[in-house]
FIROPA-88679 format. One record per atom (N, C-alpha, C, CB): x, y, z. Coordinates in steps of 0.2 Angstrom, whole numbers, plus 5000, padded with zeros to 4 digits. Glycine has a CB too. Example, Ala and Ser with C-alpha at 12.3 -4.5 7.8 and 13.67 -1.06 7.14 Angstrom:
506649725039
506249785039
506649845039
505749785045
506449895035
506849955036
506450005039
507049975029
This chain:
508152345310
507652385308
507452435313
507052345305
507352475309
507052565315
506252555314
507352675309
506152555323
505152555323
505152615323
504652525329
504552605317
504152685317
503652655319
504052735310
502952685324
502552665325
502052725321
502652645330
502052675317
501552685309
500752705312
501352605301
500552645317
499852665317
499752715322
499452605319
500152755323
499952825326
500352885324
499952825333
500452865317
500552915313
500352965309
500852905310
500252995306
499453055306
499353045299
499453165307
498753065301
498153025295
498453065289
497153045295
498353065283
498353085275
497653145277
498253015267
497353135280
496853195278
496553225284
496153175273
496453285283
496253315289
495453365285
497053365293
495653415292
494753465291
494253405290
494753515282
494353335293
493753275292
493053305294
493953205297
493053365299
492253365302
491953445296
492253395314
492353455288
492153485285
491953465280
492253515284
492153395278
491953365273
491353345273
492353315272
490953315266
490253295267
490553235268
489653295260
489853215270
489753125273
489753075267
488753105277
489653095260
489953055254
490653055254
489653085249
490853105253
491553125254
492153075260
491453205256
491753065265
492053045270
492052965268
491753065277
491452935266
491252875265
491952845259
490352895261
491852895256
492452875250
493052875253
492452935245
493252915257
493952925259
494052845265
494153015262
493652835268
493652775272
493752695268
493052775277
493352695263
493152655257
493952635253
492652695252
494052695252
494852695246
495352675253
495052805242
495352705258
495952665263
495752585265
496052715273
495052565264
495052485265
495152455261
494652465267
495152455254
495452425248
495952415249
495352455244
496552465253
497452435251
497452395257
498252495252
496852375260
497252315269
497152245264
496552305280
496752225263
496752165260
497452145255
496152175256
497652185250
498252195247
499152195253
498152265243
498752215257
499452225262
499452165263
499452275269
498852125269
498952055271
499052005267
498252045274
498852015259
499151965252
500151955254
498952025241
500352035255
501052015254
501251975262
501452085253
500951975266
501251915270
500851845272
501351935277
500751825265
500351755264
500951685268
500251735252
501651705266
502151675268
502151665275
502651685266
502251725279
502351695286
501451695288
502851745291
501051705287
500351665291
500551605288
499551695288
500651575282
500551505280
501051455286
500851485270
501851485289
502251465292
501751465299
503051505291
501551505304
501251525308
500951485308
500951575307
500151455303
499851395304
500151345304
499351395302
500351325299
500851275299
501051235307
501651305296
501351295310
501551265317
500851245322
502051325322
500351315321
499651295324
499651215323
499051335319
499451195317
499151125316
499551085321
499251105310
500251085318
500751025322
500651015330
501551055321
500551095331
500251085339
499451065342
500351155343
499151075338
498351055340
498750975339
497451085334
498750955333
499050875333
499150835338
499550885330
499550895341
500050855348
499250855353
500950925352
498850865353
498450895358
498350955360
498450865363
498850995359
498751065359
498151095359
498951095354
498251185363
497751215359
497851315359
496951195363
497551335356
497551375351
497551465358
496851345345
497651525358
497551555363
497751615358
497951545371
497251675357
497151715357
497351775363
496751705355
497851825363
497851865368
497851935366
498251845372
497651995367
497652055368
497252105372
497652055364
497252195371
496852195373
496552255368
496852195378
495952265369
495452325368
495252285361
495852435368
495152335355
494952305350
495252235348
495052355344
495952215348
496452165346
496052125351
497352175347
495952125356
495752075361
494852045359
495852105370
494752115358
494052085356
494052045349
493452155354
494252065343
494352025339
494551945342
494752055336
495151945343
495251845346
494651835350
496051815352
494251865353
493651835357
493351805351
493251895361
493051855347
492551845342
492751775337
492551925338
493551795334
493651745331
493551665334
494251765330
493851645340
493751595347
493151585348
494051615353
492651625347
492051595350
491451585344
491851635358
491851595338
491451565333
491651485328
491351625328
492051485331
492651405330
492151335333
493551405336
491851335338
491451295340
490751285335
491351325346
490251325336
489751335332
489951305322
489451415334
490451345320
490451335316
490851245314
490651385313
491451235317
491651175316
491551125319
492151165316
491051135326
491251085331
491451065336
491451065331
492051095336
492651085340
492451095348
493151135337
492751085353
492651115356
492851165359
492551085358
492551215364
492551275366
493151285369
491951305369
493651225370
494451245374
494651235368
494851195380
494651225363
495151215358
495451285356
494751175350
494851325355
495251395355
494951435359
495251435348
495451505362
495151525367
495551615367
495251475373
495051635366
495151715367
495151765373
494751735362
495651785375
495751805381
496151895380
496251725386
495651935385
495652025383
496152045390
494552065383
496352085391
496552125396
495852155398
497152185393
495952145406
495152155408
494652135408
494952185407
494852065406
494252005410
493552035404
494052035422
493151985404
492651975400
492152055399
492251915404
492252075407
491952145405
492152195402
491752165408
492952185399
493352225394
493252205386
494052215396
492552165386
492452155379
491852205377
492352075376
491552235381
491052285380
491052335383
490552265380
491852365387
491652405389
492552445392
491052385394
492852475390
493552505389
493552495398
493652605386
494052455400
494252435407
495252475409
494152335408
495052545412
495652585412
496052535413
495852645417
496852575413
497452535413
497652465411
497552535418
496752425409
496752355411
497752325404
495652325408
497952365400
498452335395
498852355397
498452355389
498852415403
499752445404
500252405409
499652535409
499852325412
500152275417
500552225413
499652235423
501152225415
501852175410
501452105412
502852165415
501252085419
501252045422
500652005419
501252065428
499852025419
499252025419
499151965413
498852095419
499651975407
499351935402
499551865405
499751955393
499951855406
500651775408
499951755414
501751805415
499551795420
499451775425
498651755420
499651815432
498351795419
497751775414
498051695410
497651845406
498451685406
498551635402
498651575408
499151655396
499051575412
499251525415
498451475419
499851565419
497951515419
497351525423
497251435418
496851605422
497551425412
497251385407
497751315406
497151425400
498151335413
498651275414
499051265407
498351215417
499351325403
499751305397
500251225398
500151375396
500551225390
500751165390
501251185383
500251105390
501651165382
502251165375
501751145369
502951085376
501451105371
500751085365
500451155364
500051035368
500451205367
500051255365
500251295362
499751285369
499851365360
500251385354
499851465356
500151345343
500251515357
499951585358
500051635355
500051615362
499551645350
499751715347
499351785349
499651705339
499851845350
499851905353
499451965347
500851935355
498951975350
498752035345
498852105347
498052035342
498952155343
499352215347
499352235341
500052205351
498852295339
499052335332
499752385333
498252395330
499852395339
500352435338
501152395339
500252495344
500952345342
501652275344
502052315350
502352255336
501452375354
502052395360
501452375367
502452495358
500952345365
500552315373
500852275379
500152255372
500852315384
501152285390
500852225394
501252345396
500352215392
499952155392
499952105388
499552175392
500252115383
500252055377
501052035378
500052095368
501252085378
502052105377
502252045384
502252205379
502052035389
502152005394
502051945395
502052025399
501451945391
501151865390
501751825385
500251865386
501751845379
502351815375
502851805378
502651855370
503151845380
503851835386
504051775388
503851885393
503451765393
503451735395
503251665394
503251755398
502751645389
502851595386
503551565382
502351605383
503851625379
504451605377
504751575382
504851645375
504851605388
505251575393
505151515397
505251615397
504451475395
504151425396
504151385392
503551435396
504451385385
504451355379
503751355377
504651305379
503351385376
502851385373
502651425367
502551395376
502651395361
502651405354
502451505355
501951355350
502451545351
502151615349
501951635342
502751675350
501651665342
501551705337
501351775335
501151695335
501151825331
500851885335
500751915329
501251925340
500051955328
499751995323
499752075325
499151975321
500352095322
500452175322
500452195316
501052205325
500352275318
500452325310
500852385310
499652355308
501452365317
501752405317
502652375314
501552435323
502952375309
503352315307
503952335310
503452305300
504352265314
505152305318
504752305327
505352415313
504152315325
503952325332
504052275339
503152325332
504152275347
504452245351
504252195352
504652275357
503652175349
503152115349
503352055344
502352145347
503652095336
503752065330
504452015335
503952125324
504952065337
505552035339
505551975343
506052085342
505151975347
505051905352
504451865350
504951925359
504151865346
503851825344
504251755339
503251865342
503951695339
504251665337
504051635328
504251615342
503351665326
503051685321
502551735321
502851645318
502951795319
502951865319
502551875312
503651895319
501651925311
501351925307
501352015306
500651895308
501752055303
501552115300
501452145295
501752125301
501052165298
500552205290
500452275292
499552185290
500752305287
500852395287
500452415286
501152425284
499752415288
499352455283
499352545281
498552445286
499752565286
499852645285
499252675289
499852675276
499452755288
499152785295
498352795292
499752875298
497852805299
497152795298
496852835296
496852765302
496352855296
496152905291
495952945299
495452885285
495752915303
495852935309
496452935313
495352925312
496753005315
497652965317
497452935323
498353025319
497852865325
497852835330
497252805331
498052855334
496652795326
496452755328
496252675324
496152795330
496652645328
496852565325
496252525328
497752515328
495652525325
495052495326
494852495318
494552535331
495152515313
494752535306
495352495303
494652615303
495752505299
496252475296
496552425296
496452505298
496952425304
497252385308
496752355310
497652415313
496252355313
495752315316
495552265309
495052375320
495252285302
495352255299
495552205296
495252265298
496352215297
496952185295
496852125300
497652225295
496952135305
496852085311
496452025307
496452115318
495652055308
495052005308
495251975300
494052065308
495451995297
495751965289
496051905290
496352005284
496451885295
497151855298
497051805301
497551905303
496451835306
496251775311
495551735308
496051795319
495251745303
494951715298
495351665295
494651775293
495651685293
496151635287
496751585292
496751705281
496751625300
497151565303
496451525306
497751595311
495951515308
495551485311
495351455305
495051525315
495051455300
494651445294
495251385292
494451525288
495851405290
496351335288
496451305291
496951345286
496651305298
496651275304
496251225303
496451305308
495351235303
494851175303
494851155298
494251185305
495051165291
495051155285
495551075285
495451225279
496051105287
496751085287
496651025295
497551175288
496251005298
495950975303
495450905300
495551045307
495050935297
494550905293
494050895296
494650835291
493850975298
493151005300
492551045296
493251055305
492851025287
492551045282
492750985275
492751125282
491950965273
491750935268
491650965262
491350895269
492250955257
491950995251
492151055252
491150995251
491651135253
491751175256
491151175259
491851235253
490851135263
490351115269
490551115277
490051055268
490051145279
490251155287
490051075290
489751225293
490151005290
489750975290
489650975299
490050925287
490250965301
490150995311
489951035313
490550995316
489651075309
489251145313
488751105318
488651195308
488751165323
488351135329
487451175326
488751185338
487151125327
486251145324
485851175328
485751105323
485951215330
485851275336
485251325336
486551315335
484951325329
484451375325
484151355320
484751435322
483751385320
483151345313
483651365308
482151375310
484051415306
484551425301
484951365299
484951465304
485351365306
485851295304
485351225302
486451275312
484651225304
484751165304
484251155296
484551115312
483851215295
484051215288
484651205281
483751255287
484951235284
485551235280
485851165279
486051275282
485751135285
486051065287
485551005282
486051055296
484751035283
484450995281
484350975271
484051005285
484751055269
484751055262
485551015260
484651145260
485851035262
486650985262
486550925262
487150985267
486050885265
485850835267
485650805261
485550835272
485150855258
484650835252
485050835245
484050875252
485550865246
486050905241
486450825239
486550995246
486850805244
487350755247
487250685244
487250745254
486450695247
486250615247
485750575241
486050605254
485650645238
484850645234
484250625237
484850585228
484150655244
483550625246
483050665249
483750575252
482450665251
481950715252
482050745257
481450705253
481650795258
481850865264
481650815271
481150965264
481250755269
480750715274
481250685278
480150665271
481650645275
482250585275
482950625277
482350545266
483050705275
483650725276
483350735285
483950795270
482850785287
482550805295
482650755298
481750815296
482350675298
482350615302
483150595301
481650555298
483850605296
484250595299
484650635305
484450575296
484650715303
484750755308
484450715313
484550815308
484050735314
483650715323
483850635324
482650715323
483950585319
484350535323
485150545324
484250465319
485450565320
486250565321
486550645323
486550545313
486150705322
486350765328
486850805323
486850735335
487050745318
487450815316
487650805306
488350805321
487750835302
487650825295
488350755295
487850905290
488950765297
489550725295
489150635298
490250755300
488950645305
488650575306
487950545301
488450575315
487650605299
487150575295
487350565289
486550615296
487850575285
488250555279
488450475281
488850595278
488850495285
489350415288
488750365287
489650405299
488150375291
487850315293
487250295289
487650315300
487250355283
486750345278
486650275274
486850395274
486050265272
485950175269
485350185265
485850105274
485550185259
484850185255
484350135256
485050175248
């Protein structure tokens, strides 16, 4: 297959700073309607993709997000809302950016253009064959992502990778490869809109089945959320009353003895 690299291919519309602001609204609107459709046609290899995820958390494994600039922010985002909502703990998944933490709020030069930097970042976490790494890279040509896979291959350590550029040097060495074409952006080259959404679609649906497919959700209930905010622990306390048929009085006093919705089910007694 011949890479074209789609996500820096020119946009379908131009003269953008003469259009009205309705007009623009629309034309951004109409291009995010076909990402969702794109990501439907590779239901198969995400489903293969998690598949292996599980088998390796199983083993004790765990999970690593890598990229950088937007792609890296996203696995951050995705990785550090896996805890709060399921539980789990905060090594299970872990999202790791080219340029260190303060490259999640703030463009850190060159920090993507080092072969080396992803491999020596990841290793910081004493990987294992149990683990499982998938590469995010809208374009699939990151010298930083690109090096981290490599090398894990070379390690034997499981891969994966979410691009949107298909055929790309990322797809080829990865060991479950996720591309999604979404076509060029309404701004050319820029894969924060599109491609960025395609991503956050992806790792929703790998994190979300994961804990599903884990048994970190009752029903469709978060029951291991962590109760962290009068939010959650309302929500917690109406599930409770929902569950068990019991008062808002009787659902509060089991939170506060058992800490969490799943244990105050378990240990409930009429």
């Amino acid at each position: 297959m011949n890479f074209e690299k789609i996500t820096e291919s020119d946009s379908k519309y131009d003269n953008l700073e003469n259009k009205s602001l309705k007009n623009l609204l629309e034309i951004i609107n109409f291009e995010d309607q076909s990402v969702a459709l794109s990501v439907n046609k590779k239901i198969t290899e995400i489903e293969k993709l998690i598949e292996k995820i599980i088998n390796q958390l199983q083993l004790g494994g765990r999970l690593f997000y890598i990229g950088s600039g937007t792609s890296g922010r996203l696995g951050i985002v995705d990785a550090s809302e896996c805890p709060p909502t399921f539980g789990v703990s905060s090594d299970l998944i872990t999202g790791i950016i080219a340029g260190g933490d303060k490259a999640i709020r703030k463009s850190v030069e060159n920090a993507e253009d080092d072969t080396n930097q992803g491999w020596r970042d990841l290793v910081k976490y004493k990987l294992s064959t149990n683990d499982f790494v998938i590469g995010i890279a809208a374009s699939g040509t990151t010298p930083y992502v690109l090096g981290a896979i490599d090398n894990c291959n070379k390690n034997k350590i499981p891969t994966g990778c979410i691009t949107c550029n298909p055929g790309s040097p990322i797809s080829k060495i990865s060991n479950y490869p996720i591309e999604v074409g979404v076509g060029p952006e309404v701004i050319t080259g820029s894969s924060r809109m599109k491609a960025g959404t395609a991503q956050k679609l992806i790792l929703n649906m790998i994190s979300t089945t994961v804990m599903i497919k884990m048994g970190r959700i009752k029903g469709n209930k978060m029951v291991d959320m962590q109760l962290s905010n009068k939010k959650l622990v309302n929500r917690a306390t109406l599930m409770l009353m929902t569950q068990l048929n019991i008062t808002e009085k009787k659902a509060k006093l089991l939170l506060s003895e058992y800490k969490s919705v799943r244990n105050a089910i378990k240990n409930f007694k009429k």
